[in-house]
N, C-alpha and C positions, 0 to 999 in steps of 0.2 A: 620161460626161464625167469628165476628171480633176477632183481634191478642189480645185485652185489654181482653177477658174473658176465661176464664178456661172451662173445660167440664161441668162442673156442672152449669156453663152460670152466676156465680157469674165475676163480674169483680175483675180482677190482682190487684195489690197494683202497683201504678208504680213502672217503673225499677230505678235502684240507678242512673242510667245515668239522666234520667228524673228528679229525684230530684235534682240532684247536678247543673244541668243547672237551677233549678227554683231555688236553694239556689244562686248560681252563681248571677241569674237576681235580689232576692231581695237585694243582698252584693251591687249591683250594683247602685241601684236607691238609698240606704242608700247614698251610697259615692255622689251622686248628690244632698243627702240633705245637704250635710257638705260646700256646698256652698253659700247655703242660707244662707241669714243674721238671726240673732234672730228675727227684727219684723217677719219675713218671716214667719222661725218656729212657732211662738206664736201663726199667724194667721191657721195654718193646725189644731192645739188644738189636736198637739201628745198626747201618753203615757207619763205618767213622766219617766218612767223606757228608753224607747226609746229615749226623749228629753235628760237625762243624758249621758247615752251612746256616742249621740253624739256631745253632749259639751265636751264628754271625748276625743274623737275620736279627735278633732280639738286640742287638748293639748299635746296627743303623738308625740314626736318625734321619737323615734323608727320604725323603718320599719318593721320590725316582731311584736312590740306593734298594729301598725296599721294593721298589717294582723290579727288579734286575735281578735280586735277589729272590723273591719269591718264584720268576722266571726261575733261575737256577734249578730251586726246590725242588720244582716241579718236572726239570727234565730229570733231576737225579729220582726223582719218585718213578717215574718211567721203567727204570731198573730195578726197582725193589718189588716184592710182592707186599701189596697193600690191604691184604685182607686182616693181619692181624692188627694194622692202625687204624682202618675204621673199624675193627671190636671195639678197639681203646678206647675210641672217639666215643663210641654209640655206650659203653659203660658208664664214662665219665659224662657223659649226659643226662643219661640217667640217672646218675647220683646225685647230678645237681637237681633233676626234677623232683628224687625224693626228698633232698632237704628243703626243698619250697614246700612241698605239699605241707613234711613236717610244720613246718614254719607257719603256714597258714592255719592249721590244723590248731597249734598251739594261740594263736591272735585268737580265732572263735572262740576256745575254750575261755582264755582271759577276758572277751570281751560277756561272753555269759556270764562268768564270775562277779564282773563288777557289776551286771545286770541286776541280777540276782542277787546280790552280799551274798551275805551267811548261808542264806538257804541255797545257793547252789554250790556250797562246802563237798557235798554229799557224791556228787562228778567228780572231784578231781580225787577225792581219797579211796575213793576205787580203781582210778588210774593208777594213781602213786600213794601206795599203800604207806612207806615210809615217811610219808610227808610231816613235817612239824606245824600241827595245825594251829596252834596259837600263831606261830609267826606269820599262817594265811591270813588270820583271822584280822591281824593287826595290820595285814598290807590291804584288806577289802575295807577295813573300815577307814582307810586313809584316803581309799582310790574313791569311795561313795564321798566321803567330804571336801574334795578335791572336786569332783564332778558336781556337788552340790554349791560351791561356790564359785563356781566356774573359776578354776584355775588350771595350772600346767598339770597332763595327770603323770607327776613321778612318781607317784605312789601305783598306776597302773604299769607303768614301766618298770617298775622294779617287780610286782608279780609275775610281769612276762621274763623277767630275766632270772627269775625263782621257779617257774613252771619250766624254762628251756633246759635250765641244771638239772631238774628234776628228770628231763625226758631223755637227756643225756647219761643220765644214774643208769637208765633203764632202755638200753637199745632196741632192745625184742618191743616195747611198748607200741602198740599200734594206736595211735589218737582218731 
């Protein structure tokens, strides 16, 4: 017989170890709701008893309030079906993974840019066709003489914050 049933072949009640890792994991996905914005919350269409909870939870300051608190969370998580908060979770994770990739994606491109000057013009205006290329033009030869006197590059700062606008223009853009 498996270890979960007794002789009479009824199954065990899990062990307290068991529970206390699944109370653990719901404590756990509460505290990852406490990050979510309110439209966020609104859109899941919690309990009100769980939605209060933790609007409470974001108001404590106490660190022993907040461990009493997240306790709470997580018995009231107990009663809710939690498959549509960890979509939420695992979405919004993902979203944030896409805007880093983006992000990083775009640092490369700038950083080739000022590698390069002018002659790596030719990358980004196939990226972003609409681009106004005099004003690249006049950001790479600021960021090349900024790099050549060793100074602070705000001139490479402000390309990356002209290419982000750029990439923002253009959602569908895969960098």
């Amino acid at each position: 017989m498996n270890d979960q049933y007794d002789f009479d072949g009824q199954q065990e009640p899990p062990s307290k170890t068991a529970r206390k890792k699944e109370m653990l994991a719901l404590q756990e996905l509460g505290n990852k709701l406490l990050d979510f914005s309110k439209v966020e919350l609104d859109k899941l269409q919690l309990d009100a008893t769980l939605r209060e909870a933790l609007d409470t939870a974001r108001r404590i300051k106490s660190r022993e309030g907040l461990r009493r608190q997240m306790q709470f969370i997580g018995k009231l998580m107990r009663q809710t079906d939690t498959s549509a908060i960890e979509q939420a979770i695992e979405e919004k994770e993902q979203g944030k993974k896409e805007l880093t990739r983006r992000f990083h994606a775009l640092e490369n491109l700038r950083d080739l840019l000022v590698e390069k000057g002018t002659a790596g013009m030719e990358l980004v205006i196939e990226q972003f066709p609409d681009i106004d290329r005099q004003h690249l033009r006049n950001l790479l030869m600021q960021a090349d003489k900024e790099r050549k006197n060793n100074k602070p590059p705000a001139a490479s700062r402000k390309l990356f914050k002209y290419l982000r606008e750029l990439d923002e223009q253009q959602p569908g853009t895969d960098i």
